[in-house]
N, C-alpha and C positions, 0 to 999 in steps of 0.2 A: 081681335087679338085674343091667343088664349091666357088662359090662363100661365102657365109656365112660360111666354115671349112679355110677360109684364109682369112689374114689381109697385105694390102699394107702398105709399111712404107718407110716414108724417113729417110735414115739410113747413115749416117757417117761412114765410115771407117780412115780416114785421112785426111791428109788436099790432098783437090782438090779433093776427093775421094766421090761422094755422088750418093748413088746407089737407084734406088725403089726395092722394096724385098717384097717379100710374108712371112708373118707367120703367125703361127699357131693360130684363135683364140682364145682369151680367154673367160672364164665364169667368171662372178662377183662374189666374195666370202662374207661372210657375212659384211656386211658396206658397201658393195659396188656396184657400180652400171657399167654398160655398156655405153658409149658415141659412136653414131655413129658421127663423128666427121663431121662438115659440112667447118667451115672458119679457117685456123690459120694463125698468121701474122709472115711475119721473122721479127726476130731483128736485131740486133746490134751484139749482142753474137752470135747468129744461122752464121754468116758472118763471123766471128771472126775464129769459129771454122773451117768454109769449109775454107777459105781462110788461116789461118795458123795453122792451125791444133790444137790451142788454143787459149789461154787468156791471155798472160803475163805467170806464171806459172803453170797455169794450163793447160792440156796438154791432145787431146783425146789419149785415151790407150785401148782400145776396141770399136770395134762398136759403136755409139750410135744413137739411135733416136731423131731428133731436134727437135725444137719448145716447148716454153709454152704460148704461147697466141693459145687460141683457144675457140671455142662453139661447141657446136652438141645438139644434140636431144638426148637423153636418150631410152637406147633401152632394156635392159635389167636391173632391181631390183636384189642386192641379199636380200637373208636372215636380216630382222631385219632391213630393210630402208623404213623408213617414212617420208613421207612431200615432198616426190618426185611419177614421174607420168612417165610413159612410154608416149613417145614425146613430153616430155615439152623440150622446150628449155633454154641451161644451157651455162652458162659461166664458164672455169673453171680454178680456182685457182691453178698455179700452185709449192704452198709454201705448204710444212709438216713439220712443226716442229717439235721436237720431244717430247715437254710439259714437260719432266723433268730434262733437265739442267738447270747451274742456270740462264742463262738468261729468260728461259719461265720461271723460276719461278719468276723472277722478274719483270714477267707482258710484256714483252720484246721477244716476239718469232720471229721476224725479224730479233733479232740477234746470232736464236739460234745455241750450235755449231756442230751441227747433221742435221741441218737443210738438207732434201732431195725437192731438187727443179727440177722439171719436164725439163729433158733437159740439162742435168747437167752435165760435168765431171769432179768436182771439188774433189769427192770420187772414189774411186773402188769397188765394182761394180756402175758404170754411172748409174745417174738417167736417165731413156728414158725417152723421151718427148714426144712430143701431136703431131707430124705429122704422121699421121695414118688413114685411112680409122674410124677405130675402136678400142677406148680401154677403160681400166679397171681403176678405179677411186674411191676412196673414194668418197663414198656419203656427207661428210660433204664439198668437195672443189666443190660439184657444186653449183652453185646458179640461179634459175630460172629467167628467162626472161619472160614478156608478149608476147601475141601473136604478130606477124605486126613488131618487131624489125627482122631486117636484120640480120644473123647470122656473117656476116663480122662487124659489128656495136658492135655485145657483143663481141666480138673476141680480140675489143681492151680494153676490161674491166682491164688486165694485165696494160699494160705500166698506161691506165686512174690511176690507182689505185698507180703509181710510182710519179704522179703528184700530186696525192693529198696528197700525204703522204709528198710531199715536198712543199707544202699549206702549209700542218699545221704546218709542223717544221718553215717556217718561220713566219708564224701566232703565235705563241708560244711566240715569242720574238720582233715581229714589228708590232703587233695585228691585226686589221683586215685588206684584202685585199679592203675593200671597201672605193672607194675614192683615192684608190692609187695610184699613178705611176709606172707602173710595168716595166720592161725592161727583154726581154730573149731572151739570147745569143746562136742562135744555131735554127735553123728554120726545124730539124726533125721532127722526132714521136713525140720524148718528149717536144721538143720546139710547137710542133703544138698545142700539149694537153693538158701543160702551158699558153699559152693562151686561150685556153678555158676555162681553170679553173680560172683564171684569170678575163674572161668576166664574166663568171656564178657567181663569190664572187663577182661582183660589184668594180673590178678596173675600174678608172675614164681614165685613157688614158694609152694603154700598146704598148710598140716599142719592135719589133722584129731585129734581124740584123744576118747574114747569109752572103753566098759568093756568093749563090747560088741564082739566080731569082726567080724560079721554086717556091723552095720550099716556098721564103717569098711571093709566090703570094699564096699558100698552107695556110701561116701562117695568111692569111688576109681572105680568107676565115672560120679561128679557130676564128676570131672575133679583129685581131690586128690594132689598126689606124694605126701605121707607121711601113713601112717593107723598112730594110736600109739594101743593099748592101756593107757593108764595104771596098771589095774590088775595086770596081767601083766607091764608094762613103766616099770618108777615113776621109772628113769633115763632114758625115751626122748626126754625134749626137752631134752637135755642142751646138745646141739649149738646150740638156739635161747636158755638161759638164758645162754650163756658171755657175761663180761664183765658188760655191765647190760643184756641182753637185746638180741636182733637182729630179734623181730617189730616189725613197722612199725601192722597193724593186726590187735585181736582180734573177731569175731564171737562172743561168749560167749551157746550156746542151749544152756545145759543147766540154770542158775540152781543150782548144785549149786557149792557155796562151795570143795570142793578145787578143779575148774577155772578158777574166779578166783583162787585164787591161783597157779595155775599159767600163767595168762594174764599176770597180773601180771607174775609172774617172767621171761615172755619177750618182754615190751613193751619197745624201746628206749626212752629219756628222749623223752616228748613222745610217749610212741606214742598211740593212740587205740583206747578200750576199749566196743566198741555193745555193749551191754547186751540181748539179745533174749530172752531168756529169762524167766521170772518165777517167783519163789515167794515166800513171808513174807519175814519179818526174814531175811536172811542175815549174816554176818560176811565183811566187807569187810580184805582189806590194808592197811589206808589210810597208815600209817608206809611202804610200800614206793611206792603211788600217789602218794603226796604227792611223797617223795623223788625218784622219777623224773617228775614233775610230769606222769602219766599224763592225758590228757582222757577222761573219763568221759563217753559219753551213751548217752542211753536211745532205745528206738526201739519204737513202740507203732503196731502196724496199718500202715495203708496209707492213702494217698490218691490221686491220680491214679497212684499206679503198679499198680492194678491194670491202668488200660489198656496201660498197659507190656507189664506182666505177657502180658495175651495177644496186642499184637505178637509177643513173642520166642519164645513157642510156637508162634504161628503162622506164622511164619517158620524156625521150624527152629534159629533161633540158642540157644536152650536146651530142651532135649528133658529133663524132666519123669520118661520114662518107667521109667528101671531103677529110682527110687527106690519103685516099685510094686511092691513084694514081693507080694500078694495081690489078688484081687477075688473075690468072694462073690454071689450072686443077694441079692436083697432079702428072700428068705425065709428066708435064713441070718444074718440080719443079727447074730441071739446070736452066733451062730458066728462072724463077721467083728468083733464089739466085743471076743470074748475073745483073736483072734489079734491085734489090733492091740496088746492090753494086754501081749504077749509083748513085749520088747523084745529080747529074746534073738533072736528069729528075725523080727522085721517091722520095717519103716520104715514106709511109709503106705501102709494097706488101703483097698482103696474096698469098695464098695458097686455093683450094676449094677441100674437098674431097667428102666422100660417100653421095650420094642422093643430091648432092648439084647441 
Protein backbone atom coordinates (compact mmCIF):
# COMPACT_ATOMS: atom_id res chain seq x y z
CA UNK A 1 0.00 0.00 0.00
CA UNK A 2 1.46 3.42 -0.70
CA UNK A 3 1.56 5.86 0.98
CA UNK A 4 -1.36 8.25 -0.35
CA UNK A 5 -4.07 4.64 -0.68
CA UNK A 6 -3.54 4.77 3.35
CA UNK A 7 -4.33 7.01 6.25
CA UNK A 8 -2.62 6.69 9.99
CA UNK A 9 -4.99 7.15 12.86
CA UNK A 10 -4.98 7.41 16.38
CA UNK A 11 -7.55 5.07 17.19
CA UNK A 12 -9.20 4.05 20.60
CA UNK A 13 -10.35 0.75 21.27
CA UNK A 14 -10.80 1.12 25.11
CA UNK A 15 -9.76 2.36 27.88
CA UNK A 16 -5.75 1.98 28.09
CA UNK A 17 -6.23 0.62 24.58
CA UNK A 18 -4.75 3.21 21.99
CA UNK A 19 -3.46 1.73 18.71
CA UNK A 20 -1.80 3.70 15.30
CA UNK A 21 -3.84 1.97 12.29
CA UNK A 22 -3.66 2.38 8.80
CA UNK A 23 -7.03 3.21 6.73
CA UNK A 24 -8.19 3.32 3.78
CA UNK A 25 -8.22 7.02 2.34
CA UNK A 26 -10.85 8.90 1.74
CA UNK A 27 -12.03 11.35 -1.23
CA UNK A 28 -13.79 14.61 -0.47
CA UNK A 29 -17.43 14.40 -1.43
CA UNK A 30 -19.34 17.46 -2.68
CA UNK A 31 -18.94 20.34 0.34
CA UNK A 32 -16.08 18.95 1.22
CA UNK A 33 -12.64 19.14 1.46
CA UNK A 34 -9.41 16.92 2.29
CA UNK A 35 -7.08 18.19 5.46
CA UNK A 36 -3.70 16.82 5.51
CA UNK A 37 -3.55 17.25 9.05
CA UNK A 38 -0.33 18.84 10.29
CA UNK A 39 -0.81 19.76 14.65
CA UNK A 40 -3.56 18.49 16.98
CA UNK A 41 -3.63 19.09 20.71
CA UNK A 42 -4.98 16.39 23.33
CA UNK A 43 -7.39 17.44 25.80
CA UNK A 44 -8.85 16.83 28.61
CA UNK A 45 -11.68 14.50 26.92
CA UNK A 46 -9.01 12.68 24.46
CA UNK A 47 -7.39 11.62 28.43
CA UNK A 48 -10.66 11.04 29.81
CA UNK A 49 -11.27 8.52 27.26
CA UNK A 50 -7.81 6.59 27.08
CA UNK A 51 -7.57 6.48 30.74
CA UNK A 52 -11.25 5.39 31.65
CA UNK A 53 -12.55 4.29 28.77
CA UNK A 54 -15.07 7.46 29.03
CA UNK A 55 -16.69 10.45 30.40
CA UNK A 56 -18.92 9.97 33.49
CA UNK A 57 -21.62 8.30 31.30
CA UNK A 58 -20.59 8.36 28.41
CA UNK A 59 -18.77 5.42 27.48
CA UNK A 60 -16.33 4.32 24.18
CA UNK A 61 -18.33 1.26 22.49
CA UNK A 62 -16.41 1.13 19.25
CA UNK A 63 -13.34 2.21 18.00
CA UNK A 64 -12.97 5.68 17.87
CA UNK A 65 -10.53 8.26 16.46
CA UNK A 66 -9.38 11.05 19.07
CA UNK A 67 -8.88 14.57 18.88
CA UNK A 68 -10.72 17.68 17.80
CA UNK A 69 -8.25 20.42 17.95
CA UNK A 70 -6.28 20.36 15.12
CA UNK A 71 -4.95 22.38 11.61
CA UNK A 72 -3.58 21.20 8.27
CA UNK A 73 -3.28 22.30 4.84
CA UNK A 74 -6.01 21.58 2.61
CA UNK A 75 -5.17 18.92 0.07
CA UNK A 76 -7.85 17.93 -1.76
CA UNK A 77 -11.50 20.32 -2.98
CA UNK A 78 -14.69 18.50 -3.52
CA UNK A 79 -17.30 19.42 -5.84
CA UNK A 80 -18.99 22.80 -5.30
CA UNK A 81 -16.34 24.34 -2.62
CA UNK A 82 -15.42 27.88 -2.70
CA UNK A 83 -13.35 30.40 -1.03
CA UNK A 84 -10.95 27.69 -0.13
CA UNK A 85 -7.40 26.96 -1.87
CA UNK A 86 -5.29 23.70 -1.95
CA UNK A 87 -2.50 24.55 0.90
CA UNK A 88 -3.96 27.03 2.60
CA UNK A 89 -3.75 26.58 5.87
CA UNK A 90 -7.07 25.86 8.11
CA UNK A 91 -8.08 25.34 11.50
CA UNK A 92 -10.76 23.19 12.11
CA UNK A 93 -13.93 23.45 13.76
CA UNK A 94 -14.79 20.51 15.28
CA UNK A 95 -18.79 21.37 16.04
CA UNK A 96 -21.78 20.09 13.35
CA UNK A 97 -24.84 20.95 14.41
CA UNK A 98 -27.50 19.87 12.84
CA UNK A 99 -29.42 23.39 11.93
CA UNK A 100 -32.83 21.86 12.51
CA UNK A 101 -33.78 21.14 16.03
CA UNK A 102 -35.23 23.54 18.06
CA UNK A 103 -32.28 24.83 19.60
CA UNK A 104 -30.36 25.80 16.22
CA UNK A 105 -33.47 27.03 15.52
CA UNK A 106 -33.39 29.32 18.32
CA UNK A 107 -30.20 30.76 17.07
CA UNK A 108 -28.48 28.30 19.72
CA UNK A 109 -26.48 25.58 17.92
CA UNK A 110 -24.05 24.86 20.72
CA UNK A 111 -26.65 23.44 22.21
CA UNK A 112 -27.92 21.56 19.66
CA UNK A 113 -29.47 17.90 20.37
CA UNK A 114 -27.68 16.10 17.27
CA UNK A 115 -25.03 17.93 17.61
CA UNK A 116 -21.91 15.59 15.86
CA UNK A 117 -18.60 16.72 17.51
CA UNK A 118 -15.38 15.40 15.96
CA UNK A 119 -14.02 12.96 18.50
CA UNK A 120 -16.98 12.05 20.23
CA UNK A 121 -18.71 8.97 21.73
CA UNK A 122 -21.50 10.57 23.16
CA UNK A 123 -23.78 8.72 20.04
CA UNK A 124 -23.43 5.39 18.19
CA UNK A 125 -22.04 5.39 15.53
CA UNK A 126 -18.81 7.79 17.31
CA UNK A 127 -18.06 10.69 15.86
CA UNK A 128 -14.13 10.08 14.70
CA UNK A 129 -11.95 12.73 15.37
CA UNK A 130 -8.95 14.74 13.94
CA UNK A 131 -5.96 12.55 14.73
CA UNK A 132 -5.06 11.33 11.51
CA UNK A 133 -2.42 11.82 9.13
CA UNK A 134 -5.50 12.89 6.71
CA UNK A 135 -9.20 13.53 6.62
CA UNK A 136 -12.41 14.49 5.23
CA UNK A 137 -14.22 17.54 6.35
CA UNK A 138 -16.86 19.90 5.54
CA UNK A 139 -15.63 22.84 3.88
CA UNK A 140 -17.79 25.17 5.87
CA UNK A 141 -15.60 23.92 9.52
CA UNK A 142 -12.41 24.95 8.04
CA UNK A 143 -11.33 28.37 8.37
CA UNK A 144 -8.08 29.81 6.87
CA UNK A 145 -5.18 30.89 8.44
CA UNK A 146 -2.33 33.56 7.02
CA UNK A 147 0.81 32.37 5.91
CA UNK A 148 3.89 32.50 8.91
CA UNK A 149 1.24 31.14 11.66
CA UNK A 150 2.64 27.93 13.11
CA UNK A 151 0.10 25.15 12.55
CA UNK A 152 0.57 24.07 16.32
CA UNK A 153 -0.65 27.87 17.07
CA UNK A 154 -4.11 27.44 14.96
CA UNK A 155 -4.52 24.09 16.51
CA UNK A 156 -5.42 25.60 19.53
CA UNK A 157 -8.09 27.78 17.82
CA UNK A 158 -10.76 24.96 19.54
CA UNK A 159 -10.28 25.36 23.36
CA UNK A 160 -9.25 29.61 22.23
CA UNK A 161 -12.79 29.62 20.89
CA UNK A 162 -14.15 27.72 24.61
CA UNK A 163 -12.65 30.96 26.34
CA UNK A 164 -14.02 33.28 24.62
CA UNK A 165 -17.22 32.07 24.54
CA UNK A 166 -16.90 32.08 28.26
CA UNK A 167 -15.76 36.13 27.84
CA UNK A 168 -18.76 36.80 26.58
CA UNK A 169 -21.09 34.93 28.79
CA UNK A 170 -19.56 36.65 31.45
CA UNK A 171 -19.36 39.97 29.67
CA UNK A 172 -23.22 39.67 29.09
CA UNK A 173 -23.96 40.20 32.69
CA UNK A 174 -20.63 42.04 34.35
CA UNK A 175 -19.90 44.02 31.01
CA UNK A 176 -16.76 44.63 29.92
CA UNK A 177 -13.55 42.94 30.85
CA UNK A 178 -11.63 46.06 30.73
CA UNK A 179 -10.38 47.40 33.78
CA UNK A 180 -11.05 44.48 35.64
CA UNK A 181 -9.98 42.18 38.11
CA UNK A 182 -9.93 39.00 36.77
CA UNK A 183 -9.17 35.88 38.82
CA UNK A 184 -8.72 32.08 37.19
CA UNK A 185 -8.94 29.22 38.94
CA UNK A 186 -7.09 26.40 37.33
CA UNK A 187 -3.62 27.24 35.50
CA UNK A 188 -4.32 24.50 32.23
CA UNK A 189 -5.12 24.92 28.51
CA UNK A 190 -8.21 26.77 29.43
CA UNK A 191 -6.87 28.60 32.47
CA UNK A 192 -3.76 29.65 30.25
CA UNK A 193 -6.14 30.93 27.38
CA UNK A 194 -8.41 32.70 29.99
CA UNK A 195 -5.87 34.75 30.74
CA UNK A 196 -4.98 35.70 27.49
CA UNK A 197 -8.20 36.64 26.83
CA UNK A 198 -8.34 38.37 29.68
CA UNK A 199 -4.97 40.41 28.86
CA UNK A 200 -6.29 41.07 25.03
CA UNK A 201 -9.99 42.60 26.47
CA UNK A 202 -7.93 44.96 28.56
CA UNK A 203 -8.31 43.39 32.38
CA UNK A 204 -6.40 45.80 34.65
CA UNK A 205 -4.76 43.01 36.99
CA UNK A 206 -5.54 39.18 36.56
CA UNK A 207 -4.35 36.30 39.36
CA UNK A 208 -4.04 32.86 38.51
CA UNK A 209 -3.98 30.02 41.21
CA UNK A 210 -3.23 26.39 40.60
CA UNK A 211 -1.27 23.53 42.71
CA UNK A 212 0.97 23.14 40.28
CA UNK A 213 4.32 25.67 39.60
CA UNK A 214 4.76 24.61 36.16
CA UNK A 215 1.95 25.41 34.85
CA UNK A 216 1.18 29.11 36.77
CA UNK A 217 4.76 29.80 35.46
CA UNK A 218 2.78 28.82 31.87
CA UNK A 219 0.05 31.03 33.08
CA UNK A 220 2.41 34.24 33.46
CA UNK A 221 3.73 33.76 30.40
CA UNK A 222 -0.55 33.91 28.95
CA UNK A 223 -0.05 37.46 30.35
CA UNK A 224 -0.94 36.92 34.34
CA UNK A 225 0.59 39.35 37.09
CA UNK A 226 -0.05 37.05 40.05
CA UNK A 227 0.27 33.04 39.76
CA UNK A 228 -0.54 31.68 43.53
CA UNK A 229 0.09 28.21 44.41
CA UNK A 230 -2.60 27.44 46.72
CA UNK A 231 -1.20 24.45 47.87
CA UNK A 232 2.18 25.92 48.94
CA UNK A 233 0.70 29.18 49.51
CA UNK A 234 -2.94 28.72 51.22
CA UNK A 235 -2.67 32.57 52.44
CA UNK A 236 -1.87 34.00 48.92
CA UNK A 237 -5.06 35.56 48.08
CA UNK A 238 -5.18 37.20 50.98
CA UNK A 239 -4.80 40.55 49.48
CA UNK A 240 -8.05 39.83 47.01
CA UNK A 241 -10.34 38.27 50.01
CA UNK A 242 -9.93 41.55 52.31
CA UNK A 243 -13.11 43.12 53.24
CA UNK A 244 -16.07 41.16 51.00
CA UNK A 245 -13.74 40.56 48.26
CA UNK A 246 -12.20 42.81 45.51
CA UNK A 247 -12.43 40.22 42.31
CA UNK A 248 -14.80 41.88 39.98
CA UNK A 249 -14.77 38.52 37.63
CA UNK A 250 -13.97 34.80 38.22
CA UNK A 251 -12.96 32.24 35.28
CA UNK A 252 -13.40 28.94 37.49
CA UNK A 253 -11.51 25.99 34.93
CA UNK A 254 -10.56 23.68 37.51
CA UNK A 255 -14.33 22.39 38.77
CA UNK A 256 -12.19 21.23 41.95
CA UNK A 257 -14.64 22.61 44.74
CA UNK A 258 -11.54 24.23 47.07
CA UNK A 259 -11.11 26.83 44.15
CA UNK A 260 -14.82 27.81 44.14
CA UNK A 261 -14.62 28.55 47.19
CA UNK A 262 -11.87 30.34 47.01
CA UNK A 263 -13.33 32.20 44.05
CA UNK A 264 -16.13 32.84 46.03
CA UNK A 265 -14.30 34.40 48.69
CA UNK A 266 -12.57 36.91 46.44
CA UNK A 267 -15.68 37.92 44.32
CA UNK A 268 -16.86 41.47 45.42
CA UNK A 269 -20.95 41.71 46.09
CA UNK A 270 -22.39 41.31 42.54
CA UNK A 271 -19.20 39.79 41.09
CA UNK A 272 -19.74 37.32 38.41
CA UNK A 273 -18.70 33.57 38.72
CA UNK A 274 -18.14 31.70 34.61
CA UNK A 275 -18.33 28.51 35.55
CA UNK A 276 -15.77 26.71 32.79
CA UNK A 277 -14.82 23.81 34.23
CA UNK A 278 -16.76 20.55 34.76
CA UNK A 279 -17.08 17.61 36.88
CA UNK A 280 -20.06 15.54 39.06
CA UNK A 281 -21.89 16.86 42.00
CA UNK A 282 -19.53 19.34 43.43
CA UNK A 283 -20.34 21.31 46.75
CA UNK A 284 -21.09 24.79 46.12
CA UNK A 285 -20.75 28.09 48.74
CA UNK A 286 -23.99 28.88 48.31
CA UNK A 287 -24.70 30.88 52.06
CA UNK A 288 -21.53 33.07 50.83
CA UNK A 289 -22.92 33.21 46.86
CA UNK A 290 -26.18 34.05 47.99
CA UNK A 291 -24.88 36.62 50.60
CA UNK A 292 -22.88 38.48 48.30
CA UNK A 293 -25.50 37.97 45.64
CA UNK A 294 -22.67 36.34 43.39
CA UNK A 295 -24.04 35.93 39.42
CA UNK A 296 -23.44 32.53 38.67
CA UNK A 297 -23.04 31.32 34.95
CA UNK A 298 -22.05 28.51 33.14
CA UNK A 299 -20.46 28.53 29.77
CA UNK A 300 -20.42 25.26 27.56
CA UNK A 301 -18.40 25.39 24.06
CA UNK A 302 -18.28 27.78 21.64
CA UNK A 303 -20.25 29.09 18.83
CA UNK A 304 -19.19 31.71 16.44
CA UNK A 305 -16.29 32.38 18.43
CA UNK A 306 -14.50 29.81 17.03
CA UNK A 307 -14.17 32.21 14.04
CA UNK A 308 -12.99 34.67 16.50
CA UNK A 309 -10.82 32.31 17.88
CA UNK A 310 -8.74 32.22 14.68
CA UNK A 311 -8.91 35.93 13.73
CA UNK A 312 -6.85 36.65 16.97
CA UNK A 313 -4.34 34.00 16.20
CA UNK A 314 -4.07 34.84 13.09
CA UNK A 315 -3.47 38.23 13.65
CA UNK A 316 -1.09 37.90 16.28
CA UNK A 317 -3.29 39.53 18.85
CA UNK A 318 -3.20 36.25 21.13
CA UNK A 319 -0.36 33.98 20.55
CA UNK A 320 -1.47 30.41 21.75
CA UNK A 321 2.10 29.42 21.55
CA UNK A 322 4.17 29.02 25.25
CA UNK A 323 1.05 27.43 26.48
CA UNK A 324 2.70 24.44 24.23
CA UNK A 325 4.84 22.68 26.61
CA UNK A 326 5.37 19.53 24.20
CA UNK A 327 4.82 18.03 20.57
CA UNK A 328 5.39 14.29 19.88
CA UNK A 329 5.40 12.71 16.05
CA UNK A 330 2.19 10.68 15.67
CA UNK A 331 4.02 7.51 16.42
CA UNK A 332 4.66 8.53 19.85
CA UNK A 333 1.31 9.39 20.38
CA UNK A 334 1.41 6.76 23.91
CA UNK A 335 4.10 8.89 24.63
CA UNK A 336 2.32 12.22 24.10
CA UNK A 337 -1.11 10.93 26.01
CA UNK A 338 1.06 9.88 29.12
CA UNK A 339 2.99 13.44 29.09
CA UNK A 340 -0.20 15.39 28.83
CA UNK A 341 -1.54 13.24 31.83
CA UNK A 342 1.43 14.78 33.85
CA UNK A 343 0.08 17.89 35.15
CA UNK A 344 3.02 18.37 36.98
CA UNK A 345 5.17 19.26 33.94
CA UNK A 346 2.59 19.80 30.80
CA UNK A 347 -0.25 22.37 29.88
CA UNK A 348 -1.20 21.20 26.28
CA UNK A 349 0.74 18.59 24.25
CA UNK A 350 -0.02 18.32 20.61
CA UNK A 351 0.56 15.84 18.45
CA UNK A 352 2.36 16.42 14.69
CA UNK A 353 1.37 14.45 11.81
CA UNK A 354 1.61 14.45 7.86
CA UNK A 355 4.29 16.76 6.32
CA UNK A 356 4.80 18.24 9.66
Amino acid sequence: MTQMQENRVVRLHGQDDLKIEALALQAPGAGEVRVAVLAGGICGSDLHYWLEGGIGTIRVREPIILGHEAAGRIEALGDGVTGLQIGQLVAMNPSHPCGSCDFCSQGLPHHCTAMRFKGSAMYLPHEQGMFRDRMVIGAKQCHPLPEGIAPGAAACAEPLAVCLHAANRGEVVGGSLAGKTVLVTGAGPIGALCVAVARQRGAAEIIVTDIQDATLAVARQMGADHAINTASAPEGLAEWQAGKGRVDLVFECSAAAPAIRDAVSCLRPLGVLVQVGVAGPTPLPLNVMVGKEILFIGSHRFDTEFADAVRLIGSGAIDPRPMITATYPMAEALTAFRAASDRGQSVKVQLSFAGA
